[in-house]
C-alpha positions as CSV (number, residue, x, y, z in Angstrom):
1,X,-96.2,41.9,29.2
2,X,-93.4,40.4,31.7
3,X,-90.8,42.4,33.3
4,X,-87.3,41.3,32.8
5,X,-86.1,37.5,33.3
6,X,-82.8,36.3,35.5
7,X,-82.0,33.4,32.9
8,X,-78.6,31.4,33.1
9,X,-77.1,30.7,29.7
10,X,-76.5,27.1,29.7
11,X,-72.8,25.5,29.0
12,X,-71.8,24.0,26.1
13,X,-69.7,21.4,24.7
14,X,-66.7,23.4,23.8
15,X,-66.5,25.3,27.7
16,X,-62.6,23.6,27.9
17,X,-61.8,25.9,25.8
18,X,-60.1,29.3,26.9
19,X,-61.7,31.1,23.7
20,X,-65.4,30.0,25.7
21,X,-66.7,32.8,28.4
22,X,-67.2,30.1,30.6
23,X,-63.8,29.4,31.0
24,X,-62.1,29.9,34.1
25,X,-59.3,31.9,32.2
26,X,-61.6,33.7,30.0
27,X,-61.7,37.2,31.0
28,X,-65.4,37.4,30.7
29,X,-65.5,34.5,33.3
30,X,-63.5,36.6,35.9
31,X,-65.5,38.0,39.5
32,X,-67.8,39.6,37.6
33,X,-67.7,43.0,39.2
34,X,-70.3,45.7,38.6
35,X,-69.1,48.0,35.7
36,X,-70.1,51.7,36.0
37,X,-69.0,54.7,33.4
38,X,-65.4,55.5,34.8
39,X,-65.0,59.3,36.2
40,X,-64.9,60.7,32.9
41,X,-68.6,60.5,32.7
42,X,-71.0,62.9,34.7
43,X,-74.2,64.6,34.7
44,X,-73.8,68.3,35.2
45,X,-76.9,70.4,36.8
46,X,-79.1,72.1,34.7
47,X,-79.7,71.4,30.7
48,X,-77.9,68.3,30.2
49,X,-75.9,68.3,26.3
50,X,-76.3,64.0,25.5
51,X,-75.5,62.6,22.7
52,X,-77.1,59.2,22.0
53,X,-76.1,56.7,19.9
54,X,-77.7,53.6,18.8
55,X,-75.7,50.8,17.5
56,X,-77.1,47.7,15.6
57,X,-78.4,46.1,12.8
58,X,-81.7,46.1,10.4
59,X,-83.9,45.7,13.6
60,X,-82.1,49.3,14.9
61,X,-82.4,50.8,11.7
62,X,-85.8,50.3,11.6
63,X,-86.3,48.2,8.5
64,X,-89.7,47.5,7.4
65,X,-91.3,50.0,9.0
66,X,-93.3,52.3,6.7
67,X,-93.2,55.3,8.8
68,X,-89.3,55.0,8.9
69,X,-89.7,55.6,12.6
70,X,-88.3,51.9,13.8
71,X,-88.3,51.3,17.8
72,X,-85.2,54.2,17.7
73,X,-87.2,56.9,16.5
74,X,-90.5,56.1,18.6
75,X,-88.2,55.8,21.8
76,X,-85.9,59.0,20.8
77,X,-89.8,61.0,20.2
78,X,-90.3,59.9,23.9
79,X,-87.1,61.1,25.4
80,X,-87.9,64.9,24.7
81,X,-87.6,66.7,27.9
82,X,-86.9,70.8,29.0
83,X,-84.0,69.4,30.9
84,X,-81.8,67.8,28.0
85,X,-80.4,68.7,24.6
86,X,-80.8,65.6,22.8
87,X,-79.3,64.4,19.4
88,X,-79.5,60.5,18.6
89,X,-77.9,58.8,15.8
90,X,-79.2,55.9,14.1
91,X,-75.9,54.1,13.6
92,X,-77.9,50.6,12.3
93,X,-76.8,48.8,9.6
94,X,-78.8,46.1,7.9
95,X,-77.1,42.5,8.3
96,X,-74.7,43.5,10.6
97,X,-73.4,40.2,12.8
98,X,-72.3,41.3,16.8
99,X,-68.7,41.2,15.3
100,X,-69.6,44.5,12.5
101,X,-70.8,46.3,15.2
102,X,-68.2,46.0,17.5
103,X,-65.1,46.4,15.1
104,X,-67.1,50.0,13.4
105,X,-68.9,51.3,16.6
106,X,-66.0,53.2,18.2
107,X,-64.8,54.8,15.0
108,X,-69.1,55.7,14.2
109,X,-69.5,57.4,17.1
110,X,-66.6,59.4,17.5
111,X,-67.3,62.4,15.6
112,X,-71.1,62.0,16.6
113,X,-70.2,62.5,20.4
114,X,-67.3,65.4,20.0
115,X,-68.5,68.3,22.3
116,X,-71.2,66.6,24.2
117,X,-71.6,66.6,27.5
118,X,-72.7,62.8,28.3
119,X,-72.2,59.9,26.1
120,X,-74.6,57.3,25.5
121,X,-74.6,53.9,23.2
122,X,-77.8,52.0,23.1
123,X,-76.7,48.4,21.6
124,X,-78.8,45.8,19.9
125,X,-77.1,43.0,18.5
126,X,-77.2,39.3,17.7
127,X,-79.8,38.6,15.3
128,X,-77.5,37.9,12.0
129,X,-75.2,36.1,13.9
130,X,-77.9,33.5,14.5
131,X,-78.3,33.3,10.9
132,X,-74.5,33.3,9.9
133,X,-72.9,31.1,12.1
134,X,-71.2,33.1,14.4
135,X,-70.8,31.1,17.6
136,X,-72.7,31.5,21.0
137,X,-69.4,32.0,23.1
138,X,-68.3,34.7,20.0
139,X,-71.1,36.3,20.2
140,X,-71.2,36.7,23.8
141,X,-67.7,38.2,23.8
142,X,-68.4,40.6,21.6
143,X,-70.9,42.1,23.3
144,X,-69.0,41.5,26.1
145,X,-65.9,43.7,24.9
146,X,-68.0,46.6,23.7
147,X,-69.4,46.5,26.8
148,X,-66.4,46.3,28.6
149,X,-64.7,49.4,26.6
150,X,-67.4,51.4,26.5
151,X,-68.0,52.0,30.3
152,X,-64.0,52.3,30.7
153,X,-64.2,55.2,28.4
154,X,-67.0,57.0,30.1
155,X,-69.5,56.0,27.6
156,X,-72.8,54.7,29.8
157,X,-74.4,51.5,28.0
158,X,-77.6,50.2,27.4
159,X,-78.6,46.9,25.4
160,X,-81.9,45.9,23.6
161,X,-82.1,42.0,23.3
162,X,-83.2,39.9,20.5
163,X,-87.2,40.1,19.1
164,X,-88.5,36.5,18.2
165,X,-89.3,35.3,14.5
166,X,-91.9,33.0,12.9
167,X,-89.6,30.3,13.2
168,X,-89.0,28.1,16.0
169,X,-85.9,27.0,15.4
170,X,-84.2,30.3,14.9
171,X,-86.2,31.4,17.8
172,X,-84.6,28.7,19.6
173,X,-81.6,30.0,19.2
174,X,-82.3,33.7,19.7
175,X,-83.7,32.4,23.5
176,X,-79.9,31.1,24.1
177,X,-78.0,34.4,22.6
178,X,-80.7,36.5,24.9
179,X,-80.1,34.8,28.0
180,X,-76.6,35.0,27.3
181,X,-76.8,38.7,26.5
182,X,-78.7,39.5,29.9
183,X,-75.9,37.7,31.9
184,X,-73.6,39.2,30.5
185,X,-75.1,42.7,31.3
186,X,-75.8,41.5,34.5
187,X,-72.3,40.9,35.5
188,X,-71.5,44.3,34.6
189,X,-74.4,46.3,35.8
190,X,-75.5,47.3,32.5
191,X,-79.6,47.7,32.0
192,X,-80.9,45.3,29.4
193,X,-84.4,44.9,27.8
194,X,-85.3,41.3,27.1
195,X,-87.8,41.6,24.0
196,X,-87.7,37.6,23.2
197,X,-90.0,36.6,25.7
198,X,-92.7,39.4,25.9
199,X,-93.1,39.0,22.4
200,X,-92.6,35.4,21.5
201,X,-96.4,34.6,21.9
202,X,-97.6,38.5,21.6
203,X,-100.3,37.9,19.1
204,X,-99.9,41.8,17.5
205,X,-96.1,40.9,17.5
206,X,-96.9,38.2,15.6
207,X,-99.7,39.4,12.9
208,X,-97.3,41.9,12.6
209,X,-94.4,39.8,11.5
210,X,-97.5,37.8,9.3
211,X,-98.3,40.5,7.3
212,X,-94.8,42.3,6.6
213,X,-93.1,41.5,3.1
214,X,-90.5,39.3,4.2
215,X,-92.4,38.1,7.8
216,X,-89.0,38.8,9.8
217,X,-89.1,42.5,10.2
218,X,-92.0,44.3,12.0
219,X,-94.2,47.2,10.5
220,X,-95.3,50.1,12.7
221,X,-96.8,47.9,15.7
222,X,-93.9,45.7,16.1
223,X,-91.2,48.5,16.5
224,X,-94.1,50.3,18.7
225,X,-94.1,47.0,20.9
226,X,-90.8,47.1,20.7
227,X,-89.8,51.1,21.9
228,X,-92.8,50.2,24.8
229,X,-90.4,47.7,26.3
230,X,-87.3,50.0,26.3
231,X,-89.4,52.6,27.8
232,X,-90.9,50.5,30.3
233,X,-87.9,48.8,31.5
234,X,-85.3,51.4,32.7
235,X,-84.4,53.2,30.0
236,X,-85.7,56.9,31.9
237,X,-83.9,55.6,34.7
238,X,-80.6,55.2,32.8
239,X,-81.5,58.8,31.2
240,X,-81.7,59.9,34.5
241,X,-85.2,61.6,33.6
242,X,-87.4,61.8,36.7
243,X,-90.4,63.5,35.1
């Protein structure tokens, strides 16, 4: 498997526009500083109370996967340590577009995080919108805004990219929306797991994908390939687990 890519999302035709993130006056376009969660969030000594919550679609929720485990469950199993008091919510819903997620996550996670010590939303988003539509530059600004009020609210962030179909020209497509996605976590500091390309040519990704019902969603080895790249690229370091 690769480690993580530096890809630039390339322009497109309607970058005149201000709506476009590549626009000058778009505020996703600004000097790019390096967002970190505001003062409100910190890491006390001792047994750490976090509060994880994971924010998404079918691919979060762990659809298709006949243990019901999904990539959430085999990376929350891993994340087990004397140090913390852990409770993770799978807040996935199945055909959820970039824009679902980030018009429901803040009122989902509210009561889930009342009384904990640190804050944490793992995001995942993308796939439906390139089945529905939903533009590249729209897509990218909605990851961009959670993003963006997350960390100024003291929540710390965390983003799993896109997995690759069957099908090359919706794989086409998830390629532009992940290189997209990683800039835009790169402009703000904010970890992110590229799955696309580890996996577009992974042949137990893609028996996997082969042999489920509807060959889009993955069955136990495809959400386990999928949990080894989150736990393999940063995810104890953003935990702050050091053994």
């Amino acid at each position: 498997m690769t480690g993580q890519p530096s890809p630039t999302p390339p322009r497109d035709a309607h970058s005149d526009s201000p709506d476009h993130p590549d626009h000058p006056d778009h505020p996703d376009h600004a000097a790019a500083p390096k967002f970190t969660p505001s003062a409100e969030f910190s890491i006390v000594e001792g047994r750490r109370d976090v509060g994880l919550c994971f924010v998404g679609a079918s691919m979060t929720a762990g659809y298709g996967d006949p243990k019901g485990l999904g990539w959430v469950g085999r990376v929350v199993s891993r994340t087990q340590h004397p140090d913390l008091d852990l409770t993770a919510y799978n807040l996935g819903v199945r055909g959820d577009t970039s824009g679902d997620v980030m018009a429901r996550w803040r009122g989902e996670t509210a009561a889930r995080w009342a009384n904990r010590g640190e804050r944490r939303l793992i995001i995942s988003v993308g796939a439906a919108d390139t089945l529905s539509g939903v533009s590249l530059a729209r897509s990218r600004l909605n990851l961009a805004n959670i993003l963006d009020e997350a960390t100024t609210s003291g929540i710390a962030a965390f983003v799993v990219g896109l997995a690759p179909t069957l099908d090359p020209e919706v794989n086409a497509r998830i390629e532009t929306l992940s290189d997209a996605q990683a800039d835009v976590c790169s402009r703000r500091g904010v970890a992110y797991v590229d799955c696309y390309r580890p996996l577009v040519a992974h042949d137990q990704w893609l028996s996997d994908l082969n042999a489920s019902p509807d060959r889009v969603h993955p069955g136990q080895a495809g959400y386990g390939l999928i949990a080894w790249l989150v736990l393999h690229h940063g995810w104890y370091d953003w935990m702050r687990i050091t053994s």
